[in-house]
C-alpha positions in Angstrom: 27.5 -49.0 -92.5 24.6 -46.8 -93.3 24.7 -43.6 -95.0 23.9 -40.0 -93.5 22.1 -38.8 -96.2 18.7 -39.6 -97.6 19.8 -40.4 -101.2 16.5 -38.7 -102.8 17.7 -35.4 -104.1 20.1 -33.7 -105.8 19.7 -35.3 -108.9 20.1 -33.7 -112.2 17.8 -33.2 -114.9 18.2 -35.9 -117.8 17.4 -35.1 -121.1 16.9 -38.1 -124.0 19.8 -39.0 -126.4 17.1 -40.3 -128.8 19.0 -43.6 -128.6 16.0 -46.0 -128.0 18.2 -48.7 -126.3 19.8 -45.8 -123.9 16.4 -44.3 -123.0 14.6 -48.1 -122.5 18.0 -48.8 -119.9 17.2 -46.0 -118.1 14.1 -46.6 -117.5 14.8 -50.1 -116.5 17.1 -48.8 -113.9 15.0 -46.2 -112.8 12.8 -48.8 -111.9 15.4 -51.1 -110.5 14.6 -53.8 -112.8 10.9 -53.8 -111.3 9.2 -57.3 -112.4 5.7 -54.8 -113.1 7.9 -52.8 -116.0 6.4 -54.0 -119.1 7.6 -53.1 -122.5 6.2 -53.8 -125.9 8.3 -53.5 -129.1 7.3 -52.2 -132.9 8.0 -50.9 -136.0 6.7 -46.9 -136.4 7.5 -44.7 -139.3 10.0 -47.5 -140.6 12.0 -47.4 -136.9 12.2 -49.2 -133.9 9.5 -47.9 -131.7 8.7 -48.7 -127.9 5.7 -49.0 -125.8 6.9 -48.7 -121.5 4.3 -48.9 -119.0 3.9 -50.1 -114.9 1.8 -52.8 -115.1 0.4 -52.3 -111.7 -0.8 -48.8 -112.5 -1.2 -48.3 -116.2 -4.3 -50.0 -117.8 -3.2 -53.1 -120.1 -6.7 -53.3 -122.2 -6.5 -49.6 -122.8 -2.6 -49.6 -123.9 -3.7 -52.9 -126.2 -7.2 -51.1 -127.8 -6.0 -47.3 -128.0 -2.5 -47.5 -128.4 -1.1 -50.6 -129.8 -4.0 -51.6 -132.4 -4.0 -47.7 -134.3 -0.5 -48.1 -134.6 0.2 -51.8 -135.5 -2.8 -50.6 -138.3 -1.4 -47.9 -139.3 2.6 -47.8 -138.9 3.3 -44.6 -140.3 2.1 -40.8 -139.0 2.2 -38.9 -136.1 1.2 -40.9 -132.5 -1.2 -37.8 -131.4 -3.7 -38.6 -134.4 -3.6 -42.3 -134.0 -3.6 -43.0 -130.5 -7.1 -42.8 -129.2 -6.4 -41.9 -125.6 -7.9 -38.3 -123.9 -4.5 -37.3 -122.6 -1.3 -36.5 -124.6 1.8 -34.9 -123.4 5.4 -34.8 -124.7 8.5 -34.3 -123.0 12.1 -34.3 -123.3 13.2 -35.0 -119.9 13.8 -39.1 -118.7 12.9 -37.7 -115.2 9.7 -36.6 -116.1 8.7 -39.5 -118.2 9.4 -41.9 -115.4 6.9 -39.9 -112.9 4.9 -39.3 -115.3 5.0 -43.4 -115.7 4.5 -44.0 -111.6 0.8 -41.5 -112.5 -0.3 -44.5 -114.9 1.5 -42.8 -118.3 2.6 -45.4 -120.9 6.0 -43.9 -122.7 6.3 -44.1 -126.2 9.0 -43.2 -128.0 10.8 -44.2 -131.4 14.8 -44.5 -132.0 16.2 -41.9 -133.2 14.2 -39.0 -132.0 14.8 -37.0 -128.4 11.0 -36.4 -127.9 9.2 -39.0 -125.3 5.2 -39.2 -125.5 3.6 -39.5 -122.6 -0.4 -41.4 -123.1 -3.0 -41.6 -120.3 -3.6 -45.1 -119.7 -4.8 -45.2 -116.0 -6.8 -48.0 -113.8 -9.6 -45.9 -113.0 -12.0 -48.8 -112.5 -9.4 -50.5 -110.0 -11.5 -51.4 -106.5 -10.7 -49.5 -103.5 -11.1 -52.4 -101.5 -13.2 -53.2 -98.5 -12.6 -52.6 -94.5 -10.4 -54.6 -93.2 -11.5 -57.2 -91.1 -9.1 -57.6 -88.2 -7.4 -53.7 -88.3 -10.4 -51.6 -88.0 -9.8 -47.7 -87.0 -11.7 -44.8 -86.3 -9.5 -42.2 -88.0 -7.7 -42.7 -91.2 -7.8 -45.3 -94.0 -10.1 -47.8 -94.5 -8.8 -49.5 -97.4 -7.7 -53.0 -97.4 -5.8 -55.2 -99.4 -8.0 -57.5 -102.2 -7.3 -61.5 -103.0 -5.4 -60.0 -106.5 -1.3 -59.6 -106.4 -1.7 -57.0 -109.2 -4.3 -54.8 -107.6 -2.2 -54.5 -104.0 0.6 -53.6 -106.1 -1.6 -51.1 -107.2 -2.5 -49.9 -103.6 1.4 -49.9 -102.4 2.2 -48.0 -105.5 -0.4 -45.2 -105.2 0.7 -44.4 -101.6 4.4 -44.9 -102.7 5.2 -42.6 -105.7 8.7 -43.5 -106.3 10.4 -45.5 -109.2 12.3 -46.9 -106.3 9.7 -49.1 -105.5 10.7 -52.7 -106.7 8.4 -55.2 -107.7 10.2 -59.0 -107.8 8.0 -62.1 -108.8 8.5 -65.4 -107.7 6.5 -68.8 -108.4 6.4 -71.4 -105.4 5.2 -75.1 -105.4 5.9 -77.4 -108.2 2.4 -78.2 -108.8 0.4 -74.9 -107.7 2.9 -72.6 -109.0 1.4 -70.3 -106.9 2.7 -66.3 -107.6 4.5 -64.3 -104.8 5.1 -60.7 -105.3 8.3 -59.1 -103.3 8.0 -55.5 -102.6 10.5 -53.1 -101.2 12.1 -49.9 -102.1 15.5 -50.1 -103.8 17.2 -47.0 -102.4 16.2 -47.8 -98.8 16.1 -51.5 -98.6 19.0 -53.7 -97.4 20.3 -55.6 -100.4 21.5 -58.4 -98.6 17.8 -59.2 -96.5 16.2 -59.4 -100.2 19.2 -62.0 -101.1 18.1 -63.9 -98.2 15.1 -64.5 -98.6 16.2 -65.6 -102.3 18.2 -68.2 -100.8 15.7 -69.5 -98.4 12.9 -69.5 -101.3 15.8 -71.6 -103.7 15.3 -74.4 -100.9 11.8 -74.4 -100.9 10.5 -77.9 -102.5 7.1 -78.7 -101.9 4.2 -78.9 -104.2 1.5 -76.4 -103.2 2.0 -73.2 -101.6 -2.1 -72.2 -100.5 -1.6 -69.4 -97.9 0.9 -66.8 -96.8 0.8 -69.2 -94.0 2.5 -71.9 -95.6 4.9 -69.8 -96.9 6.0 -67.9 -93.7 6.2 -71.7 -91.8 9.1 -72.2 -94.4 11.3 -69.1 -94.3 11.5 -68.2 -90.8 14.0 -69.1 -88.8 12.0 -70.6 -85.4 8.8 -72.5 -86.5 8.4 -73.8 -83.0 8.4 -70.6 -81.3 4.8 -69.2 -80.1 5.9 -65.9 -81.5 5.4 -64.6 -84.6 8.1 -63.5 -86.5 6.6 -62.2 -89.4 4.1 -59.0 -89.3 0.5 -59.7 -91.2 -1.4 -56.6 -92.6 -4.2 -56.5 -94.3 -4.1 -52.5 -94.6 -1.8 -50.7 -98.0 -1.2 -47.5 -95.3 0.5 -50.0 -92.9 2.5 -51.8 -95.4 3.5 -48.8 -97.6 4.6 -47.3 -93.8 7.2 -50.6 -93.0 8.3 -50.5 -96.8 9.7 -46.8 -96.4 11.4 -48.2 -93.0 13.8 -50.4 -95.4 11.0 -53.6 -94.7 10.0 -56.1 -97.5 6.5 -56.8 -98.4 5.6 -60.6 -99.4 2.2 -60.8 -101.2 0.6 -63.9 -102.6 -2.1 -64.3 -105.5 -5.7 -64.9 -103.7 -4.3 -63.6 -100.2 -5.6 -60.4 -98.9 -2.6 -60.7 -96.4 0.5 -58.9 -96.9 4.0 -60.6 -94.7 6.3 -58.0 -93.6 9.6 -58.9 -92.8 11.6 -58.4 -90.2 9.2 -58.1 -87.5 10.3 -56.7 -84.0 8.4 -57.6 -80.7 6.8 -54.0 -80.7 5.8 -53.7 -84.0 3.1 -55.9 -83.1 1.6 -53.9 -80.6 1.7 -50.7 -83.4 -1.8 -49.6 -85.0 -2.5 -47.3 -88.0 -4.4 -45.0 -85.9 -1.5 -44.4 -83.2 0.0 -41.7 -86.0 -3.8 -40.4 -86.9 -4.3 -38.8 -83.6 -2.3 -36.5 -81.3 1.0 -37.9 -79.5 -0.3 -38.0 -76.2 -3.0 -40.2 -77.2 -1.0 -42.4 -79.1 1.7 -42.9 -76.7 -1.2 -44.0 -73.9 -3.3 -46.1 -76.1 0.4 -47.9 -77.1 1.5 -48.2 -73.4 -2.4 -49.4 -72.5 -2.0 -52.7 -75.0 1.4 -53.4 -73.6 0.5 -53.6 -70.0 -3.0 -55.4 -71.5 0.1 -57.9 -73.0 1.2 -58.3 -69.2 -2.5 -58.8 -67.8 -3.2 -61.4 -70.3 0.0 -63.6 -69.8 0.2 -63.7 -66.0 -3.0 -62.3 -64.2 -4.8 -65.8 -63.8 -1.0 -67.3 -62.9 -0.8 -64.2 -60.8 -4.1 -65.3 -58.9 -3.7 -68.7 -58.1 -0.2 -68.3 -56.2 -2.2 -65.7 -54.7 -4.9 -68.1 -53.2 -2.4 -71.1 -53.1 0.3 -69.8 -51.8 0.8 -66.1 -50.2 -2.6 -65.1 -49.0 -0.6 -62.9 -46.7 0.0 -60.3 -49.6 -3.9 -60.0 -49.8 -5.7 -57.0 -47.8 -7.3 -58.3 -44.7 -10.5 -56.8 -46.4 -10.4 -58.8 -49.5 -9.5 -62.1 -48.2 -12.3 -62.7 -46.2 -14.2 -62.3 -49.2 -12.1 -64.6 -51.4 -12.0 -67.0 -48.6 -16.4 -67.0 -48.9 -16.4 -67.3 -52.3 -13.8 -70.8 -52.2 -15.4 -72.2 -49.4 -17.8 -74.3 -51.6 -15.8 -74.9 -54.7 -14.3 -78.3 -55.0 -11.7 -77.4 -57.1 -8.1 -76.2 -56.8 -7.7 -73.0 -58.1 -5.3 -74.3 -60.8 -7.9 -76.6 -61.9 -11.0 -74.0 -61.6 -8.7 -71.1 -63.8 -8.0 -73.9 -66.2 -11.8 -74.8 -66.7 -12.8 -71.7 -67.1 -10.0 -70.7 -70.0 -10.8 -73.8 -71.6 -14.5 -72.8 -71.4 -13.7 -69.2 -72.5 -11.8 -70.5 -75.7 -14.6 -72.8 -76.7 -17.0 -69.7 -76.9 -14.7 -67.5 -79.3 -13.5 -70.4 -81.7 -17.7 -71.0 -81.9 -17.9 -67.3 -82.5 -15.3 -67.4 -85.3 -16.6 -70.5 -86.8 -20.4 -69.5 -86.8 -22.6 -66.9 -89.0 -22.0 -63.2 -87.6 -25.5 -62.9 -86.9 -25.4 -66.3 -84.9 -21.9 -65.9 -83.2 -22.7 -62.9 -81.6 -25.6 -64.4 -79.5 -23.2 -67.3 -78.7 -21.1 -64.9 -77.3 -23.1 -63.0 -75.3 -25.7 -65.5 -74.1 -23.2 -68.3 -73.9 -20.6 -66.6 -71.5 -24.2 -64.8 -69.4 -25.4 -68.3 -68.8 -22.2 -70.2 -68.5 -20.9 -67.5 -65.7 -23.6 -67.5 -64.0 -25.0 -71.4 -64.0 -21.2 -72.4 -62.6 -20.9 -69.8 -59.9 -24.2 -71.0 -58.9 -23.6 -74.4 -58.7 -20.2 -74.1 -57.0 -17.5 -75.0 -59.6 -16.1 -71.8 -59.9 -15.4 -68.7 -57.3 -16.8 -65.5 -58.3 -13.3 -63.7 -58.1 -12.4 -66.3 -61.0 -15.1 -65.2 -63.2 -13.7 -61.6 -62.6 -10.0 -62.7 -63.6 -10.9 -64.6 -66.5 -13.0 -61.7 -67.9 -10.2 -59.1 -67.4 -7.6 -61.5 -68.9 -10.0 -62.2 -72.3 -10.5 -58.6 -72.4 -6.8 -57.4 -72.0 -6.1 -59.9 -74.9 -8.3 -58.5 -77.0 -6.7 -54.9 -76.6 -3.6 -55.9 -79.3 -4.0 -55.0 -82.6 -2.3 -58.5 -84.0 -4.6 -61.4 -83.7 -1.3 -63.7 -83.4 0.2 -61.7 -80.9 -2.9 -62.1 -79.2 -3.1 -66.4 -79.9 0.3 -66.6 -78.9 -0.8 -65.2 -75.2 -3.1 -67.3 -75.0 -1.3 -70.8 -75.4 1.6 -68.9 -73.1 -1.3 -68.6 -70.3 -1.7 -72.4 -69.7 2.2 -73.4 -68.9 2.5 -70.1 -66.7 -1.0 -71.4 -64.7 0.8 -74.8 -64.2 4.5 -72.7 -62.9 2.4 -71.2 -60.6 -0.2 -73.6 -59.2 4.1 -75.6 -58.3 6.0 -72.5 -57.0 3.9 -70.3 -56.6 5.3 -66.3 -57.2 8.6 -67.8 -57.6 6.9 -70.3 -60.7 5.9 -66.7 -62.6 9.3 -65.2 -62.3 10.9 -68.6 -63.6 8.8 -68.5 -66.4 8.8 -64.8 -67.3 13.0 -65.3 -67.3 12.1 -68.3 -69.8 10.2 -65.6 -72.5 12.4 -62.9 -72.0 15.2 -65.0 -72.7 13.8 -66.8 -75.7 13.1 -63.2 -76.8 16.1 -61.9 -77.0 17.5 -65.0 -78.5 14.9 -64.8 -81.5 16.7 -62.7 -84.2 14.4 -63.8 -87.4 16.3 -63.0 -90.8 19.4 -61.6 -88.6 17.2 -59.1 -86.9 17.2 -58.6 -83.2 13.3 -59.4 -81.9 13.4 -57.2 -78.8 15.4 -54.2 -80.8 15.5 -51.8 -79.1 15.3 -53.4 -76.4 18.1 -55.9 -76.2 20.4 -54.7 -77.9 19.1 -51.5 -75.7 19.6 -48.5 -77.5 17.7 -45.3 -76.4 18.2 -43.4 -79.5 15.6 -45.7 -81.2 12.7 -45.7 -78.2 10.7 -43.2 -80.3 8.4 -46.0 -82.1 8.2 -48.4 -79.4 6.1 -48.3 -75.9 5.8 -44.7 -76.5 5.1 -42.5 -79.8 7.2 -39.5 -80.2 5.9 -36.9 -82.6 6.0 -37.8 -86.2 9.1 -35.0 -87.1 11.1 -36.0 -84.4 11.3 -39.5 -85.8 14.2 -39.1 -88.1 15.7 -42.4 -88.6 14.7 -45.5 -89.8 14.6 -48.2 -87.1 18.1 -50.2 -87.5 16.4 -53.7 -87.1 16.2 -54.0 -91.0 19.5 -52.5 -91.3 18.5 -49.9 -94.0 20.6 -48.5 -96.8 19.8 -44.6 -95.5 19.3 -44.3 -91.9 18.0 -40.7 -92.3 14.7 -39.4 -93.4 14.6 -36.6 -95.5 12.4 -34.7 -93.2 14.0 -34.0 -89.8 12.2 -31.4 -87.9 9.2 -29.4 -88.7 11.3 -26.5 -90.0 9.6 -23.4 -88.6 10.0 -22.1 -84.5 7.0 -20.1 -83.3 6.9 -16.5 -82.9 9.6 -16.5 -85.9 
C-alpha cells in the first residue's frame, strides 16, 4: 500500500568519510543509479582522484578543457590553482555536494581527504526551445521540448531539482539503435510500472524504431482501440507536472515528443494553463472541452434521428424551417452529414499538408465557397452546414490532437447507429464506448479512474479543478510510492 508521508525530509546532514569509494556510492545512490551520472577517474597528488557530474546539466566540453586537461598536465598541487573554471566552492557535506551537482557543479574529490570541491561547469548556451506547436497558452510557459534526448533531460531537470530524478537509457531496433530515455522520480514512482515496461521493451524485436509513434504501437496494451493510451507533450512544465504525480516520461533521440505513461481518459482534456489562471476559470474552460467532447461525438448522430426519426421532439417553430430547407435536397440526411464530414476532413488534412501561408486560404476560402456553392445547388440543408460547423469547432476545443482524431473516426459509426435506430442507435453506441472505457486499463491502470472505479476523493483534477493546495494526493492511477504531497493546505487562516 502507499505510504502517508511524503518521504522528502527529515534527513540528516552527511558529512564525507574521505573514503573515495564510500562518497562515489553515495552519490550513485543519491541519484538512484541515474544513466546521466557520469564519472571520470585519475591520479591527483599520487591518489585516486574523481571527477562526478549530471551529464544533462553540467557542461562536458568545459569539465574536459578546464578541469580534466590542467589536472591530467599537471597531477600534483592544489585543484583551485589548476582548474580554470570562474566558480570554486568546497564543502564537507555529501548533501550539499549532490545539490550543488543538480545546479550543474562537477564534484571533485580525492581518496583520502573529507573535503569535496564543488567546480562550475554549467550549460549556459543550452536552447530554451521554441513554442510549441500543438499546446499553445496565453499564460505561463512557452518552452518546448527540442529533437535532442540530452537537452529535454535538461528541461525536466531544471524544473525538477531533485537527485530523485532517474534517468534510464535504453537502445531499440536492431539496426537503428535508436536511444530512449526513461524519466521518473525514484522516491515517488511505482517500481513495479518501470519493471513493466522493461519487460515489454525485452520483447521488442524489430529493426528500426523512427518515432515515439512506433514505440507506443508496441507497448500498449490495446493497439486497436481509437483511444489513446498514452499522453504526448511537447511542453517540459507538463511533463515535469505528471513526473511528480509518480508518471514515467519516455523520450526518444530526434523526437520533440515526450510519452507519458499511464494516461487516464481526463488527462487528455487537462491544459498547462488550467493551473495559470484562477480556479473558477479553470474548472469552466475544463468542463467547456468535455461537453465540446460530447458535441463532437454525437451532435450530427443526434441530428439525423432528429430529422429521420422523431421530428415530434422538434419545436413546432423550428421544424417548419427544417422541413423548407430539406424539401429540395435529394439526399438522406445520413448520406448529406456523411458528405459534408468527408468534405470537412479533406479541407484540414489539405491545411496540414500545405505551406502555412497557403493552408490558411484553403481553409478559409475552401469551406466559404464549398458551404455556400452546395447549399445553393441543393445537396445539402442549411441546418447541416450549421451542425457540421459546430461539430468541427467543438473538436477543436481539446487540447490533445489524438483525443481530438479519435472523435472524429468515432463520428462516422455513431451517424450509421443513428441513420438505423434512430435515438435508440446513439444510446447503443454510447453504452459500446463507455464500456470499452472502462475495460481499457493500459499498463494495469484504470482509463476512466476516477471514474470507474468511482472514487470521489480523487475528482479534484478531473471535470473540475480544485484549487492547487487542496490537491493533496497524487492521483492513484499510477499507484505512487507516496500518496501525499508535502504541501497540504496553504498554512495561514485570514484575519490570524
Amino acid at each position: 500500500m502507499h505510504n502517508s508521508g511524503s518521504g522528502f525530509s527529515g534527513q540528516k546532514r552527511l558529512l564525507s568519510s574521505g573514503k573515495a569509494e564510500e562518497t562515489v556510492q553515495y552519490v550513485k545512490d543519491a541519484f538512484f543509479q541515474a544513466d546521466d551520472l557520469k564519472m571520470k577517474q585519475l591520479i591527483f597528488n599520487g591518489k585516486p582522484a574523481y571527477i562526478m557530474y549530471i551529464d544533462s546539466i553540467a557542461d562536458r566540453d568545459q569539465i574536459q578543457t578546464n578541469v580534466l586537461k590542467p589536472l591530467l598536465k599537471t597531477p600534483e598541487g592544489k585543484i583551485e590553482d589548476l582548474a580554470a573554471v570562474t566558480i570554486l566552492k568546497k564543502t564537507y557535506e555529501l548533501e550539499q555536494a549532490v545539490q550543488a551537482m543538480l545546479e550543474g557543479d562537477c564534484l571533485f574529490f580525492t581518496d583520502g581527504r573529507k573535503e569535496l570541491c564543488l567546480l562550475n561547469v554549467y550549460k549556459k548556451d543550452m536552447e530554451s526551445g521554441q513554442e510549441p506547436n500543438n499546446e499553445k497558452i496565453i499564460r505561463g510557459s512557452h518552452q518546448s521540448f527540442s529533437e535532442n534526448v540530452m537537452k529535454n533531460i535538461h528541461f525536466i531537470r531544471e524544473r525538477i531539482k531533485s537527485p530523485a530524478l532517474t534517468v534510464k537509457f535504453h537502445s531499440v531496433g536492431r539496426t537503428s539503435r535508436s536511444k530512449l530515455a526513461f524519466v521518473y522520480v525514484g522516491k515517488i514512482a511505482n517500481p513495479a510500472l518501470m519493471e513493466e515496461i522493461e519487460r515489454r521493451l525485452s520483447y521488442l524485436q524489430v529493426d528500426s524504431v523512427q518515432s515515439p509513434g512506433y514505440f507506443e504501437e508496441f507497448i500498449e496494451d490495446c493497439p486497436f482501440s481509437p483511444f489513446p493510451q498514452i499522453l504526448n507533450t511537447e511542453r517540459p512544465d507538463r511533463a515535469a507536472a505528471n513526473l511528480m504525480d509518480g508518471r514515467i516520461a519516455v523520450l526518444m533521440e530526434g523526437s520533440p515528443t515526450v510519452l507519458i505513461l499511464p494516461a487516464t481518459f481526463f488527462s487528455f482534456f487537462q491544459s498547462s494553463e488550467d493551473y495559470n489562471m484562477r480556479t473558477v476559470l479553470g474548472s469552466f474552460f475544463r468542463l467547456i472541452r468535455v461537453i465540446s467532447f460530447i458535441i463532437a461525438l454525437i451532435l450530427p448522430a443526434f441530428y439525423i434521428a432528429l430529422v429521420s426519426f422523431n421530428y415530434e421532439v422538434i419545436p413546432v417553430e423550428i421544424v417548419f424551417s427544417i422541413k423548407n430547407s430539406l424539401e429540395f435536397v435529394p439526399f438522406q440526411p445520413v448520406l448529406e452529414a456523411m458528405i459534408m464530414q468527408l468534405t470537412l476532413e479533406l479541407l484540414r488534412e489539405a491545411a496540414i499538408r500545405l505551406p502555412n501561408a497557403i493552408s490558411q486560404t484553403i481553409g478559409v476560402v475552401g469551406g466559404l465557397v464549398i458551404g455556400t456553392a452546395v447549399v445553393d445547388a441543393h445537396l445539402v440543408s442549411n441546418t447541416m452546414i450549421i451542425v457540421v460547423a459546430i461539430t468541427a469547432i467543438s473538436s477543436f476545443v481539446i487540447p490533445s490532437n489524438e483525443m481530438s482524431n479519435t472523435i472524429r473516426i468515432l463520428g462516422f459509426p455513431i451517424m450509421l447507429m443513428s441513420a438505423l435506430f434512430g435515438f435508440f442507435g446513439i444510446v447503443i453506441s454510447m453504452m459500446l464506448i463507455l464500456v470499452h472505457l472502462v475495460k481499457l486499463q493500459p499498463f494495469g491502470s484504470p482509463y476512466l479512474y476516477p471514474l470507474a472505479p468511482f472514487n470521489t476523493k480523487f475528482f479534484k483534477d478531473t471535470v473540475l479543478r480544485f484549487p492547487v493546495w487542496m490537491m493533496n494526493e497524487r492521483p492513484e492511477d499510477a499507484k505512487p510510492v507516496y500518496l501525499w504531497k508535502e504541501s497540504r493546505s496553504r498554512g495561514w487562516k485570514r484575519n490570524e
